[in-house]
Biotite code that builds the C-alpha atoms (Angstrom):
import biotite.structure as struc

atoms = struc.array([
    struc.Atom([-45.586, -0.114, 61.729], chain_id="A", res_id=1, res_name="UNK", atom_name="CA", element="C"),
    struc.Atom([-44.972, 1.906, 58.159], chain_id="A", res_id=2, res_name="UNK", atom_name="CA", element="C"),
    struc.Atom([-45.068, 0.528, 55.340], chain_id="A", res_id=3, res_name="UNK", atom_name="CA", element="C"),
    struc.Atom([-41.848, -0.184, 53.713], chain_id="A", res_id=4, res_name="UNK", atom_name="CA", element="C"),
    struc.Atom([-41.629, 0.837, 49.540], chain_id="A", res_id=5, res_name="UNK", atom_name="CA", element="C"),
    struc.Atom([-41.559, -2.893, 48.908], chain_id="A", res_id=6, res_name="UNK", atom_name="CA", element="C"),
    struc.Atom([-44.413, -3.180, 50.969], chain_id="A", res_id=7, res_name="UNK", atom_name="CA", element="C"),
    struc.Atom([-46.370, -0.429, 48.757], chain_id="A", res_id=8, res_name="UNK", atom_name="CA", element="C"),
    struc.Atom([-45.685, -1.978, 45.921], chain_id="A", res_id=9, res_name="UNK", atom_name="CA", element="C"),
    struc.Atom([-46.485, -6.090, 47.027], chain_id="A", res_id=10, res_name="UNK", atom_name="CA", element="C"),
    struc.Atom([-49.734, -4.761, 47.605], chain_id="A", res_id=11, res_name="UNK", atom_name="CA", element="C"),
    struc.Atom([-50.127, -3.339, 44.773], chain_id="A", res_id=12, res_name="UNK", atom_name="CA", element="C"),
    struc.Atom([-49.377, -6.032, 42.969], chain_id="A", res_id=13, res_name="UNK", atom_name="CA", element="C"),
    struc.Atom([-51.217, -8.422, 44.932], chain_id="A", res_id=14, res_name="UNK", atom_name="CA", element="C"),
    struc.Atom([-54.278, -6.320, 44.370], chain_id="A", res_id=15, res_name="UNK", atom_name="CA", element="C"),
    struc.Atom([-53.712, -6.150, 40.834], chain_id="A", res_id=16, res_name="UNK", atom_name="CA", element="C"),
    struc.Atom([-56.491, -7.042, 38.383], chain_id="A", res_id=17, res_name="UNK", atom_name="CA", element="C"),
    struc.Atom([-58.422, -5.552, 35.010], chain_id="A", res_id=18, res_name="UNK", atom_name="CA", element="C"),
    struc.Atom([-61.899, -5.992, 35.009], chain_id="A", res_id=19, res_name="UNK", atom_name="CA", element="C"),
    struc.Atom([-63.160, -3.917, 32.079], chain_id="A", res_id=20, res_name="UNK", atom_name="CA", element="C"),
    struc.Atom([-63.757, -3.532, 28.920], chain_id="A", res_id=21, res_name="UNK", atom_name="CA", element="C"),
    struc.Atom([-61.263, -5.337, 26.080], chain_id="A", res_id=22, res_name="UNK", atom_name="CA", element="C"),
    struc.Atom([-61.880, -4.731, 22.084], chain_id="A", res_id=23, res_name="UNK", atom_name="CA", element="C"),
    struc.Atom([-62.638, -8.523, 20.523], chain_id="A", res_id=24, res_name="UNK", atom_name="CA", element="C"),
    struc.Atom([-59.274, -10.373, 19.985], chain_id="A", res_id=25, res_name="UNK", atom_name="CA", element="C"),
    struc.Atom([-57.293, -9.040, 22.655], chain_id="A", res_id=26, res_name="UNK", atom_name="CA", element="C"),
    struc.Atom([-57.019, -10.542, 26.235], chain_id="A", res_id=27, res_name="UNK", atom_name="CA", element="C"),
    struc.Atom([-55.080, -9.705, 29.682], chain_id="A", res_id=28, res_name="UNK", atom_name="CA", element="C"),
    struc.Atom([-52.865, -11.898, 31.415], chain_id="A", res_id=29, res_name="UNK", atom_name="CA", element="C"),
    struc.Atom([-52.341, -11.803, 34.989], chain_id="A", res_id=30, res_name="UNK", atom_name="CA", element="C"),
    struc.Atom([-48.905, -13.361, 36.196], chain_id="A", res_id=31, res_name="UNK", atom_name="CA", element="C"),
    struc.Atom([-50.148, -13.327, 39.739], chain_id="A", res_id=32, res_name="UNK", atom_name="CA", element="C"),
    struc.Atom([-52.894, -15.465, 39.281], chain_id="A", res_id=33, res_name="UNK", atom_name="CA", element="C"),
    struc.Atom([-51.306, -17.787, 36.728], chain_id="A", res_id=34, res_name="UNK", atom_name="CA", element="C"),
    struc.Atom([-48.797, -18.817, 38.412], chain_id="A", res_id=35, res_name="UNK", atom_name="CA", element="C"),
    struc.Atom([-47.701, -18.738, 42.170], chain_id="A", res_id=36, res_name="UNK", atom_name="CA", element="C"),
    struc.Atom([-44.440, -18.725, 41.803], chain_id="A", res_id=37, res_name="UNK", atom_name="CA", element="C"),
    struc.Atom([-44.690, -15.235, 40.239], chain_id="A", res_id=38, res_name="UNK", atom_name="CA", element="C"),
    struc.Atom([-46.091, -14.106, 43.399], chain_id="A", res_id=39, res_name="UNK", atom_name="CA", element="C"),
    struc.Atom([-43.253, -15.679, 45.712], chain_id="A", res_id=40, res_name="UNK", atom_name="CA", element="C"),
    struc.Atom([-40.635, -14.401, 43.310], chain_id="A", res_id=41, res_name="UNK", atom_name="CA", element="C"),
    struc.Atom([-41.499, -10.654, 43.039], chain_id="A", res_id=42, res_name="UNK", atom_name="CA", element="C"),
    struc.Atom([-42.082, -10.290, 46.562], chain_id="A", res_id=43, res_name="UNK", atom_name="CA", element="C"),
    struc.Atom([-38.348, -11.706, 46.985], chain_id="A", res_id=44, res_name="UNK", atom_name="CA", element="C"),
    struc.Atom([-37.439, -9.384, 44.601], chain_id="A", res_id=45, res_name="UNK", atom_name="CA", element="C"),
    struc.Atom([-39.366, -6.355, 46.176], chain_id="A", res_id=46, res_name="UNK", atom_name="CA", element="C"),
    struc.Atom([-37.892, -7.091, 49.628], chain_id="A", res_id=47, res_name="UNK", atom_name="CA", element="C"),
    struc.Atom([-34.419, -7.247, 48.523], chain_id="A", res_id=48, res_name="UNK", atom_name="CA", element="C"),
    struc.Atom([-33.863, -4.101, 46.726], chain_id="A", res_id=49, res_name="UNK", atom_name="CA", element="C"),
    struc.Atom([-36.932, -2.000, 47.840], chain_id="A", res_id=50, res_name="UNK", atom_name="CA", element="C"),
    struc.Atom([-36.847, -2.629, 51.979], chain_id="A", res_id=51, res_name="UNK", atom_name="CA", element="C"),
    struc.Atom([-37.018, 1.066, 53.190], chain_id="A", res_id=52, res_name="UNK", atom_name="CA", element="C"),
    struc.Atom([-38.846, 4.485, 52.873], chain_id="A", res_id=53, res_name="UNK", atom_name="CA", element="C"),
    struc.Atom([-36.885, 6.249, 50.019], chain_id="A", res_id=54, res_name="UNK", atom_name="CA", element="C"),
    struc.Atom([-38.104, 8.453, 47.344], chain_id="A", res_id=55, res_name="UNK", atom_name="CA", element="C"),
    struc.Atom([-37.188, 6.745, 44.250], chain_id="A", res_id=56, res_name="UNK", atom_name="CA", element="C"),
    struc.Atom([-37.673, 8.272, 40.048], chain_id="A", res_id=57, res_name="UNK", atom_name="CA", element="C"),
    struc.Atom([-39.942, 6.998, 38.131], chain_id="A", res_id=58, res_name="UNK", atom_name="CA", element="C"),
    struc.Atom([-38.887, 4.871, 35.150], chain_id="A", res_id=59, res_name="UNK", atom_name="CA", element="C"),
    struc.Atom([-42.097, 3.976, 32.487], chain_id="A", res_id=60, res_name="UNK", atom_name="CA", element="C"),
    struc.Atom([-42.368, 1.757, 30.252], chain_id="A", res_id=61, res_name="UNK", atom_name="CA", element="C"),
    struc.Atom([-45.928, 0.167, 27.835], chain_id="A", res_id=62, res_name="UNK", atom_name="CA", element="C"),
    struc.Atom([-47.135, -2.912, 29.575], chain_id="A", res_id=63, res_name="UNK", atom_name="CA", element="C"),
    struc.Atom([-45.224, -6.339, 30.273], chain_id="A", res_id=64, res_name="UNK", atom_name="CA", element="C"),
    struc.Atom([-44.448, -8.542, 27.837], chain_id="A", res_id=65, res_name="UNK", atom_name="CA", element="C"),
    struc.Atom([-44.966, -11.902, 28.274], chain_id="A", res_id=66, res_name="UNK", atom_name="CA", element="C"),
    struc.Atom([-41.759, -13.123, 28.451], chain_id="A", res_id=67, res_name="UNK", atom_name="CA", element="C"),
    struc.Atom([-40.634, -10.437, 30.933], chain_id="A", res_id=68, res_name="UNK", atom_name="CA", element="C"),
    struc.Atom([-42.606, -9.122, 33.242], chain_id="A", res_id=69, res_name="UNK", atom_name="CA", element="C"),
    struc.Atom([-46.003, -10.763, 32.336], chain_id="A", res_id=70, res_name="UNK", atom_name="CA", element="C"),
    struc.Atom([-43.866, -14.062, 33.820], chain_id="A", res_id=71, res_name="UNK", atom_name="CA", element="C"),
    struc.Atom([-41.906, -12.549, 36.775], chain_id="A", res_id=72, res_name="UNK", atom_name="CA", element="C"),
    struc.Atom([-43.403, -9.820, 38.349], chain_id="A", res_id=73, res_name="UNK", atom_name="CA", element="C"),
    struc.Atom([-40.230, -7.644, 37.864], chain_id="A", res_id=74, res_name="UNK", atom_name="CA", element="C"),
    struc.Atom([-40.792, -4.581, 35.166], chain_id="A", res_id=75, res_name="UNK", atom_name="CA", element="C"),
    struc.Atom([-38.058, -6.026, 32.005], chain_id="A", res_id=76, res_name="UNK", atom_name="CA", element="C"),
    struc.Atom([-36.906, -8.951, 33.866], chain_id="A", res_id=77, res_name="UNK", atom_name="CA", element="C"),
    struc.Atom([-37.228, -12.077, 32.293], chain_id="A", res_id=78, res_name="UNK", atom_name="CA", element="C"),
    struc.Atom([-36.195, -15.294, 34.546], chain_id="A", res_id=79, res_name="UNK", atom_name="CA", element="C"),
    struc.Atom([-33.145, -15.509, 32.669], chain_id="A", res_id=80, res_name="UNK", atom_name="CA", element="C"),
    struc.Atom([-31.478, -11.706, 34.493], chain_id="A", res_id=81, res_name="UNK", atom_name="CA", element="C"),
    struc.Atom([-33.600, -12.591, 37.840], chain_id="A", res_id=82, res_name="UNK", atom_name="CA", element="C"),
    struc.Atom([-31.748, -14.541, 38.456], chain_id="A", res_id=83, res_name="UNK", atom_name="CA", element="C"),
    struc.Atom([-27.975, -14.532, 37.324], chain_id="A", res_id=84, res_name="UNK", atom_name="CA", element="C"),
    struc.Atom([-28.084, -10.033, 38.209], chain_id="A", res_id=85, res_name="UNK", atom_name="CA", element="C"),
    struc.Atom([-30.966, -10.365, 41.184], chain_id="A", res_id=86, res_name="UNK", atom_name="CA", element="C"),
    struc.Atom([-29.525, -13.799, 42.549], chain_id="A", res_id=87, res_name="UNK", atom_name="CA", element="C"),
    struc.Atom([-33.481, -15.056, 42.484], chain_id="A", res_id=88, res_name="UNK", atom_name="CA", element="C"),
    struc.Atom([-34.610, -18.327, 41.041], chain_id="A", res_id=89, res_name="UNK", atom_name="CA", element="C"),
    struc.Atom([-37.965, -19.155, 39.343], chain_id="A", res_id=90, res_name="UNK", atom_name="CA", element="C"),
    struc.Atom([-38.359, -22.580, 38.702], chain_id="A", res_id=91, res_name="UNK", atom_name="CA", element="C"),
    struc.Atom([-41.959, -23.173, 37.451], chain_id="A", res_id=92, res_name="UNK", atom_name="CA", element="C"),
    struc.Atom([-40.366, -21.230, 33.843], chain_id="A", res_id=93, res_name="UNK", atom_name="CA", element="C"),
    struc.Atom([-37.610, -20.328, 32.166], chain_id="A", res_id=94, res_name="UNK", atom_name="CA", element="C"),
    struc.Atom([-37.624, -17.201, 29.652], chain_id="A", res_id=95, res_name="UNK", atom_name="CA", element="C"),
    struc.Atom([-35.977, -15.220, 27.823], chain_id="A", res_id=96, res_name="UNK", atom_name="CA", element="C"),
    struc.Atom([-36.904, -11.688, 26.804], chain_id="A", res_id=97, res_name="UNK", atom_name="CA", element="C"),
    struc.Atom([-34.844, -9.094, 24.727], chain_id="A", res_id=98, res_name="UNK", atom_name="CA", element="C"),
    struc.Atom([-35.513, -6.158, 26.621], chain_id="A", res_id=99, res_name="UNK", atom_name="CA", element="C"),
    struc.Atom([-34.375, -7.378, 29.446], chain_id="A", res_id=100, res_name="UNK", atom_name="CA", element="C"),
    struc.Atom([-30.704, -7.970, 27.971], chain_id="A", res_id=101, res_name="UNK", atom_name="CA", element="C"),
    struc.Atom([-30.217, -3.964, 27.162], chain_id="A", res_id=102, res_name="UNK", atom_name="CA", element="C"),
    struc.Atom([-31.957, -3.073, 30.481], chain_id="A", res_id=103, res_name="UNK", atom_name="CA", element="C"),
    struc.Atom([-29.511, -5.225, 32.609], chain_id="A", res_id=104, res_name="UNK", atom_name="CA", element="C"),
    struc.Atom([-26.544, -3.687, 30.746], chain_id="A", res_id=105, res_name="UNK", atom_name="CA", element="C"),
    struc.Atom([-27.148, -0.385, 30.959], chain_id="A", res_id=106, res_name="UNK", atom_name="CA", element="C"),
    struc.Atom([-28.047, -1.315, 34.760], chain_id="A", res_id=107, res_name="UNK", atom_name="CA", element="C"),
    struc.Atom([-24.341, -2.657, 35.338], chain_id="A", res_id=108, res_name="UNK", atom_name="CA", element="C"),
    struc.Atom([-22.810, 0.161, 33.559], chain_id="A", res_id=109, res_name="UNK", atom_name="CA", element="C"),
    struc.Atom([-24.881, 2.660, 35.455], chain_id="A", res_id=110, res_name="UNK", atom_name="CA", element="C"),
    struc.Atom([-23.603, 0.545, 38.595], chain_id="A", res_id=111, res_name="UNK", atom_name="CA", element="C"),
    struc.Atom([-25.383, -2.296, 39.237], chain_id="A", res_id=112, res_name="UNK", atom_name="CA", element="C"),
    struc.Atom([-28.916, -3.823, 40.515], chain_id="A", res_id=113, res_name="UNK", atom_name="CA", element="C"),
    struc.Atom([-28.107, -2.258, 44.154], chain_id="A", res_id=114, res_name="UNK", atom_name="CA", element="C"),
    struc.Atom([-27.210, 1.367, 43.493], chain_id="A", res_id=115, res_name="UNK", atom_name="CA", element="C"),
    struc.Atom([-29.716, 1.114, 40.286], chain_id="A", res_id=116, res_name="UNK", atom_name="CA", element="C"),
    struc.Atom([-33.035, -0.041, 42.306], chain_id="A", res_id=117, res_name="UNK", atom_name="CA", element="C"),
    struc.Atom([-31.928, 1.988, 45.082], chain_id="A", res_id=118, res_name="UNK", atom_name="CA", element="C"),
    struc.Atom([-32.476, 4.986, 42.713], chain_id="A", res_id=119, res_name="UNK", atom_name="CA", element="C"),
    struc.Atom([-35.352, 4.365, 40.305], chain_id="A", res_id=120, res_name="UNK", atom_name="CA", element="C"),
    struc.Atom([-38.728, 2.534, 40.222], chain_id="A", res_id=121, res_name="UNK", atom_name="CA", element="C"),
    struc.Atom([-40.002, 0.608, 36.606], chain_id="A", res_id=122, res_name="UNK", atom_name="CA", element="C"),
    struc.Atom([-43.339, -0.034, 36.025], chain_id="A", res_id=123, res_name="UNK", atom_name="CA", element="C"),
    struc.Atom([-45.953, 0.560, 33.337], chain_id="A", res_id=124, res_name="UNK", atom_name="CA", element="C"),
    struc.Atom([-49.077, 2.334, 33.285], chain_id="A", res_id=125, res_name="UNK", atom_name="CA", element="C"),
    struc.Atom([-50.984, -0.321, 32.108], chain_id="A", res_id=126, res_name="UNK", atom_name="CA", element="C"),
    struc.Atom([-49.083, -3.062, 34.585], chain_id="A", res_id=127, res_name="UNK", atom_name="CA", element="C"),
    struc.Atom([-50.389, -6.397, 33.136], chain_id="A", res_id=128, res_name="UNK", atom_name="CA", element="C"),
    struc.Atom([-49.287, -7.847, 30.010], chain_id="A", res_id=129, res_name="UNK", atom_name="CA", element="C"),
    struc.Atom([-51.710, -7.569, 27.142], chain_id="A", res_id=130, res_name="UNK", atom_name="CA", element="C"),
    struc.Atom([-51.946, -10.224, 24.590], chain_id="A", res_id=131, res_name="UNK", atom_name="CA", element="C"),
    struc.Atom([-53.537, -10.063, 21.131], chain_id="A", res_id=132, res_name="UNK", atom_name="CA", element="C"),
    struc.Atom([-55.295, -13.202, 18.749], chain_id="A", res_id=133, res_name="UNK", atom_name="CA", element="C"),
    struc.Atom([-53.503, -13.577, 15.579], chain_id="A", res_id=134, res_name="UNK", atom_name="CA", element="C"),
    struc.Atom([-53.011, -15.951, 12.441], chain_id="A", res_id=135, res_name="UNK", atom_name="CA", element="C"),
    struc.Atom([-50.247, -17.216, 14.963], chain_id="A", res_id=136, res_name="UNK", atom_name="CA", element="C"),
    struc.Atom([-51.288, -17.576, 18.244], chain_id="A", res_id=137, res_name="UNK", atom_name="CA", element="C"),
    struc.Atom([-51.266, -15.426, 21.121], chain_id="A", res_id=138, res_name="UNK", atom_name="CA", element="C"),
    struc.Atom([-48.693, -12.107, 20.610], chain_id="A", res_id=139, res_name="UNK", atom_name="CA", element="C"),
    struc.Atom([-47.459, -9.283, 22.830], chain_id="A", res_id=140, res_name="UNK", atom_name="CA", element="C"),
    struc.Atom([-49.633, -6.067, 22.264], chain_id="A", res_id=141, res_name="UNK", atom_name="CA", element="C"),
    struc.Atom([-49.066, -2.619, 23.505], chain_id="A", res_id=142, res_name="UNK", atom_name="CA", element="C"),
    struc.Atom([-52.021, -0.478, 25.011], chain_id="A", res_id=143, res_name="UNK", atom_name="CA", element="C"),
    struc.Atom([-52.089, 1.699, 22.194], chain_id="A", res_id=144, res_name="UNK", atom_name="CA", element="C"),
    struc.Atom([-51.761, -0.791, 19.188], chain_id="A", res_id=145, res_name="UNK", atom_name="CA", element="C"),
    struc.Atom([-55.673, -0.307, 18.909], chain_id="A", res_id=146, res_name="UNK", atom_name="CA", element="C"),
    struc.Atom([-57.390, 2.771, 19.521], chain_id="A", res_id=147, res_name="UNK", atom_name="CA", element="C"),
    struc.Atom([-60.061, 1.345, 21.092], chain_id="A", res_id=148, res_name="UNK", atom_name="CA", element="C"),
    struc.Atom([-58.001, -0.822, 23.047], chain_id="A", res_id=149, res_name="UNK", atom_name="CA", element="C"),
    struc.Atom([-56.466, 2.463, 24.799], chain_id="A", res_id=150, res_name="UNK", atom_name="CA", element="C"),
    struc.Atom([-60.308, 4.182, 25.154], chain_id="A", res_id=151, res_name="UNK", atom_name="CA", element="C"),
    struc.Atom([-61.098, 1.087, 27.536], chain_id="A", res_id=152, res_name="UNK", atom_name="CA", element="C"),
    struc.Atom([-57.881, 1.221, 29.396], chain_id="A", res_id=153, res_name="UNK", atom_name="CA", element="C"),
    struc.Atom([-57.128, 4.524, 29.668], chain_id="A", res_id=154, res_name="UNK", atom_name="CA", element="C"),
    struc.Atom([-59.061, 5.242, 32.927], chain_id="A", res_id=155, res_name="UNK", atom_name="CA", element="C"),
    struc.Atom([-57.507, 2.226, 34.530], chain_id="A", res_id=156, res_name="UNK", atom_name="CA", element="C"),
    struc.Atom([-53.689, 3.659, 33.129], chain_id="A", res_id=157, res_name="UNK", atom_name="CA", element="C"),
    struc.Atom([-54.497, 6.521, 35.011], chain_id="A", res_id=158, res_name="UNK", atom_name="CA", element="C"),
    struc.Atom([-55.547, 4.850, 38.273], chain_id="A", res_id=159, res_name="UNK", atom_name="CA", element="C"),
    struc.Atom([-52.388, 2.393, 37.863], chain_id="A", res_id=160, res_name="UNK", atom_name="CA", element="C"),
    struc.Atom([-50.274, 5.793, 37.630], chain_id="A", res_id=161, res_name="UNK", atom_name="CA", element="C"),
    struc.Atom([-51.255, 7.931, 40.275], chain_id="A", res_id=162, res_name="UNK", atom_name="CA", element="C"),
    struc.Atom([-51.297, 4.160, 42.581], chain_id="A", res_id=163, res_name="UNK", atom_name="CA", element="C"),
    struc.Atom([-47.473, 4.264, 41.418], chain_id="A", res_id=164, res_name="UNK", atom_name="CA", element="C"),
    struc.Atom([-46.919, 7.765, 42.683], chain_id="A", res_id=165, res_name="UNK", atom_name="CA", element="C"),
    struc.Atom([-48.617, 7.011, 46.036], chain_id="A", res_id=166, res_name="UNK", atom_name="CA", element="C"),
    struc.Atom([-46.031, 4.494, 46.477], chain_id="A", res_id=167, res_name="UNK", atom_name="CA", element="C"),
    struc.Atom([-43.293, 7.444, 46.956], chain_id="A", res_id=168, res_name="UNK", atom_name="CA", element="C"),
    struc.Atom([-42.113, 8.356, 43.715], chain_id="A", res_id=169, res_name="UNK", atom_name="CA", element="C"),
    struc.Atom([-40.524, 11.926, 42.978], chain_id="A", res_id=170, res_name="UNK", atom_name="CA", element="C"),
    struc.Atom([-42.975, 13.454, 40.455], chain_id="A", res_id=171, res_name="UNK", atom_name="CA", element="C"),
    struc.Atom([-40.464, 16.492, 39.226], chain_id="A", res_id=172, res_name="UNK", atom_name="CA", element="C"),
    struc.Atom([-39.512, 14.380, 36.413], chain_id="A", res_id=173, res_name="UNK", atom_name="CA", element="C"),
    struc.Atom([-40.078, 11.137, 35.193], chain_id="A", res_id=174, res_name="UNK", atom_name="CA", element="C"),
    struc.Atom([-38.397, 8.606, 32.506], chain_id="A", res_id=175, res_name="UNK", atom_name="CA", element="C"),
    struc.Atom([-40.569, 7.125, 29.390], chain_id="A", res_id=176, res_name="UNK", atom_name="CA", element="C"),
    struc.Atom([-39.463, 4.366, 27.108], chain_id="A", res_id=177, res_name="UNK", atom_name="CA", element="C"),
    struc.Atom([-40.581, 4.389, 23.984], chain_id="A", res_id=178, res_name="UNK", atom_name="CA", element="C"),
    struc.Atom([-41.908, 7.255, 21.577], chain_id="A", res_id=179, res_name="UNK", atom_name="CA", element="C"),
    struc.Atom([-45.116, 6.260, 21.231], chain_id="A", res_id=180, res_name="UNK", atom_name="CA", element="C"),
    struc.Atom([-45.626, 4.950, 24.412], chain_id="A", res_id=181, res_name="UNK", atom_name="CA", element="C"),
    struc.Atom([-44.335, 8.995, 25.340], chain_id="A", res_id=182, res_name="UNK", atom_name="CA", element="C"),
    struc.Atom([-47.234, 10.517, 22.958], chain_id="A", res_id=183, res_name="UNK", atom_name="CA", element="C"),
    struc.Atom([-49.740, 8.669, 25.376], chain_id="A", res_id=184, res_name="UNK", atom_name="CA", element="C"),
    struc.Atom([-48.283, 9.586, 28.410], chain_id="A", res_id=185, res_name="UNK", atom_name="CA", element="C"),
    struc.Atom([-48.299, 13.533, 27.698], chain_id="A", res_id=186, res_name="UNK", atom_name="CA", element="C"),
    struc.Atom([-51.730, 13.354, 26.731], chain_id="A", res_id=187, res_name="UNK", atom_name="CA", element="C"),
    struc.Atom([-52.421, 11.630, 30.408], chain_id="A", res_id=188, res_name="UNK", atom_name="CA", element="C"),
    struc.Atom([-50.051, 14.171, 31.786], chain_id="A", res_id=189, res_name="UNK", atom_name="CA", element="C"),
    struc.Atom([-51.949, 16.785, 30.065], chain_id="A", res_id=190, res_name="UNK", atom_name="CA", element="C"),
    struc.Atom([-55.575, 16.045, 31.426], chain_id="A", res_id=191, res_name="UNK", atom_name="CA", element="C"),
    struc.Atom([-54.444, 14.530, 34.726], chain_id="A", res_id=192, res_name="UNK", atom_name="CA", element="C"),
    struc.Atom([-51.078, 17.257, 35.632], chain_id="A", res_id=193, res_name="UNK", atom_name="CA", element="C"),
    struc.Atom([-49.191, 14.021, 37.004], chain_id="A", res_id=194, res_name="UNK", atom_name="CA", element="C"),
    struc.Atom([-45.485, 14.649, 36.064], chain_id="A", res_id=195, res_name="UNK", atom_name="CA", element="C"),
    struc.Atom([-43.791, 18.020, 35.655], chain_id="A", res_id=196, res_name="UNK", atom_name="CA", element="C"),
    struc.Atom([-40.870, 16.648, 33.475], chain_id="A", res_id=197, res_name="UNK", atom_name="CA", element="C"),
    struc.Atom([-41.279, 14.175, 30.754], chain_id="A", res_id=198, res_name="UNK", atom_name="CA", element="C"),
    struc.Atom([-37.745, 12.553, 29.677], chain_id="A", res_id=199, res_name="UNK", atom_name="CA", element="C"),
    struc.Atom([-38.372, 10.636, 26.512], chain_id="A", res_id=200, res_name="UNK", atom_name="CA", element="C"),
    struc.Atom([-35.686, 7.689, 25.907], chain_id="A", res_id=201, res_name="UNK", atom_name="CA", element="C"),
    struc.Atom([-35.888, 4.834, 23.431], chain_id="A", res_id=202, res_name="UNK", atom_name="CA", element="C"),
    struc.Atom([-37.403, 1.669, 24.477], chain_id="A", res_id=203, res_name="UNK", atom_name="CA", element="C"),
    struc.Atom([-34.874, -0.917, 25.241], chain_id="A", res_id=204, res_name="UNK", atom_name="CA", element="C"),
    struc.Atom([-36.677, -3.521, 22.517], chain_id="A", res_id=205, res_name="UNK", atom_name="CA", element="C"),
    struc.Atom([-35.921, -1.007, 19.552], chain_id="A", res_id=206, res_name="UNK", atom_name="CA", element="C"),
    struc.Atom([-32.614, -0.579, 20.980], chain_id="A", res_id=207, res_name="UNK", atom_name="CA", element="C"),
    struc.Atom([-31.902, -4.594, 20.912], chain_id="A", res_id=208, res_name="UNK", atom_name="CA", element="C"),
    struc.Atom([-33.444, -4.999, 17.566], chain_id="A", res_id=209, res_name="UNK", atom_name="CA", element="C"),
    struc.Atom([-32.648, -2.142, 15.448], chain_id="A", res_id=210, res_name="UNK", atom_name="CA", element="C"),
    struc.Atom([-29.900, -0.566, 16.819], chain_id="A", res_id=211, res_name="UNK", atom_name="CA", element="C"),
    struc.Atom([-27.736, -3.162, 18.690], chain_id="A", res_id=212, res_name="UNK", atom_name="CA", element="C"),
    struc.Atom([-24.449, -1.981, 17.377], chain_id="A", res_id=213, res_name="UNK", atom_name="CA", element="C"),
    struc.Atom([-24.945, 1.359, 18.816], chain_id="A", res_id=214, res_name="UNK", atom_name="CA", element="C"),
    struc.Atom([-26.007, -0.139, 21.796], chain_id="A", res_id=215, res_name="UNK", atom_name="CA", element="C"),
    struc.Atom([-23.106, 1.544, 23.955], chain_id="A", res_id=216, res_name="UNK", atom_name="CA", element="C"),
    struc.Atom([-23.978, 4.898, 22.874], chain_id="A", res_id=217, res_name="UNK", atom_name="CA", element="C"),
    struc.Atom([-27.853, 4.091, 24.167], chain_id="A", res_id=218, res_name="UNK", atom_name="CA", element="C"),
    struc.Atom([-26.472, 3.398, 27.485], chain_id="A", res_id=219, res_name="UNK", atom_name="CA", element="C"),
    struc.Atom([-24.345, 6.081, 27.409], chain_id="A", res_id=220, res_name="UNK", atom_name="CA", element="C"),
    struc.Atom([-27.837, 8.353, 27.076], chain_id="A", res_id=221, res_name="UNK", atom_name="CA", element="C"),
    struc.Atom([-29.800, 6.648, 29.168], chain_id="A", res_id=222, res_name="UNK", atom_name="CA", element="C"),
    struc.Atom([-26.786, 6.904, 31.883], chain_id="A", res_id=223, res_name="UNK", atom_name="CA", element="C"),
    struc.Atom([-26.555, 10.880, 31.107], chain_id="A", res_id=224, res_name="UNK", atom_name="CA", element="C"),
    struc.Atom([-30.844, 11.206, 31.417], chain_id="A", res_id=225, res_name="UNK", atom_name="CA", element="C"),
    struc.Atom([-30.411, 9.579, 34.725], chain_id="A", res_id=226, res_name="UNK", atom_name="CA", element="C"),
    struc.Atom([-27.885, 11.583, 35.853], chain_id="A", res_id=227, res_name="UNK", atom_name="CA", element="C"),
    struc.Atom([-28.811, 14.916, 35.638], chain_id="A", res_id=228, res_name="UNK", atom_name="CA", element="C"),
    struc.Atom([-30.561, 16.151, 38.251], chain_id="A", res_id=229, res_name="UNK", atom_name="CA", element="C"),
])
């Protein structure tokens, strides 16, 4: 029998693990194995909106946060939007994660969780949340905050990416959130000729944070990126 998208990508997941190299202080936290519930949840999620054989666009972002993605399974969906826009409870945790707010509203106005997922795949190409040691605990850290941090992931970024693609993704052009996060990925694209297109938008977190008045007209680009074909 073939494999279904959501198939693709619960294996993925399921088979989803860093074993190398971290610089001192930083860590990697995998959802899947800290928690069943994760599991159970993003396969629900999976089956629900990614049950066929479509080609979907590729939407990028750094690597889950803790509160999002590093808790759910679902690429900036935080329990909070899992389950009052995907209908799906998690009951183990509850959290909330800012990201996920703009990314849920900018779903709805580009016409909801249906048409959305039927269009477009999220994930990151490093697809675990990385965590770094501070003066205050344990803190969200993005694969390039550290240079050597991104010379010991970078072969497994690559790996995670071209895993994505296999999964059925149309490689003409794909989405990146976040500037910096888009300076990494063209240097990728450049040695490993993934992508053809690279459409840079800003990250949903800067949007929330910094520019949350404008937030409509954010939307409003994102919606236009997404709709030209």
């Amino acid at each position: 029998m073939k494999k279904t998208f959501a198939d693709k990508v619960i294996d993925f997941n399921k088979t989803l693990q860093y074993s190398g190299k971290l610089p001192e202080g930083f860590n990697v936290l995998n959802p899947y194995l800290d928690n069943p519930e994760t599991m159970v949840v993003m396969q629900k999620f999976y089956h629900k909106y990614y049950n066929d054989s479509d080609q979907r666009r590729f939407i990028i972002g750094i690597n889950p946060s803790r509160h999002g993605a590093g808790v759910t399974g679902v690429p900036f969906t935080d329990t909070k939007r899992l389950k009052s826009e995907c209908g799906i409870e998690m009951k183990s945790v509850h959290t909330h994660e800012v990201s996920s707010v703009f990314m849920y509203d900018m779903i709805n106005a580009f016409g909801g969780v249906e048409k959305f997922y039927k269009e477009f795949y999220i994930n990151s190409p490093f697809p675990l949340a990385i965590v770094r040691n501070t003066k205050n605990g344990w803190l969200n850290a993005n694969y390039y905050d550290d240079k050597q941090l991104f010379e010991d992931v970078k072969s497994f970024m690559i790996t995670s990416l071209k895993k994505h693609i296999s999964l059925g993704l149309d490689t003409s052009e794909v989405f990146v959130l976040g500037k910096k996060n888009a300076d990494f990925i063209h240097k990728l694209n450049k040695e490993e000729k993934l992508f053809d297109k690279i459409n840079v938008l800003e990250h949903p977190r800067y949007i929330q944070q910094y520019k949350s008045k404008e937030k409509e007209i954010y939307i409003d680009k994102y919606i236009v990126a997404f709709s030209e074909k």
